[in-house]
N, C-alpha and C positions, 0 to 999 in steps of 0.2 A: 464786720469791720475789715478795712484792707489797713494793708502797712505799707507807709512810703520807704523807701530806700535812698538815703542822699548819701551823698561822697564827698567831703572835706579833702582838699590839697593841703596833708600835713608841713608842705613845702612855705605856705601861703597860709601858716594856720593864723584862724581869725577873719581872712579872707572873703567875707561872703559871696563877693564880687567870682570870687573860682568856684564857687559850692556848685553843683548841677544835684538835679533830681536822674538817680538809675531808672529807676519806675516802681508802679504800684504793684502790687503782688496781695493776691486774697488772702493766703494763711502766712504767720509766721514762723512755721519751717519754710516757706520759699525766699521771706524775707530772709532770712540770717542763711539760708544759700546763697542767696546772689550778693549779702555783705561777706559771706568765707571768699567767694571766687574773687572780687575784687582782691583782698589781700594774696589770696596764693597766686595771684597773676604778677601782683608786685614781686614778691618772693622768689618765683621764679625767676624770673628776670635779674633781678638784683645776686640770687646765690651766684657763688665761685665757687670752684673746689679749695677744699683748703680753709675755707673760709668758717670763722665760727662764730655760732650762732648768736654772742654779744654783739660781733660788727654787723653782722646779717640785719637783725633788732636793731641795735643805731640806725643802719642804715634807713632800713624800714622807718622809722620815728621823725626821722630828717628831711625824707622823700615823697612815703608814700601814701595812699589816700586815706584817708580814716573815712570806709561807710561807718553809717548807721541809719537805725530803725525810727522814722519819726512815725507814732501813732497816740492819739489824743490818749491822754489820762493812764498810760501805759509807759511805768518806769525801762527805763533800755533795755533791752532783754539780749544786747549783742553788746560786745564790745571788742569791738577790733584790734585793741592795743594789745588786750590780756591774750586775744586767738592769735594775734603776730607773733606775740612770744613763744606759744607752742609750736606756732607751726616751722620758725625758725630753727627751734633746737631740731624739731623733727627734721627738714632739712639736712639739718648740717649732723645730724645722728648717722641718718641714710646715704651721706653723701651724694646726694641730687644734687647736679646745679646743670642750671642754663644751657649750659655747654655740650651736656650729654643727649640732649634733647634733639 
């Protein structure tokens, strides 16, 4: 079985017209890699110092792309919104942002 990887413009949710396909990927540890790397790229970008992890998540929810895993008969096994939110507090815990980079 492989698993597709598409990316939703949460900007444009509903949008299919902006949906792209990432690519195919044989196992689903590669899929829900390459759906974490979309979000922490968003993240990155979007953190500020200073900035806490509520607005970071807004912003994330208002902006950024929602992957996920399309594979026949197989309930989601990723969820982007729920990893945004970890990975945001983690973020703004650590104080990464953007800037430092």
């Amino acid at each position: 079985m492989s698993y597709i990887v598409v990316v939703d413009d949460n900007f444009r949710f509903m949008d299919e017209d902006q949906r792209y396909t990432l690519g195919e990927l044989a196992t689903l540890d590669a899929a829900i890699d390459a759906c974490k790397a979309v979000v922490d790229e968003f993240i990155r970008g979007a953190h500020r110092a200073g900035m806490s992890a509520d607005s970071l998540y807004a912003t994330y929810a208002a902006l950024g792309e929602d992957p996920f895993i399309a594979a026949a008969g197989v309930p989601p096994p990723f969820s982007a919104w729920d990893y945004a939110r970890q990975r945001c507090e983690q973020f703004c815990l650590t104080g990464q942002s953007s800037e430092s980079r």
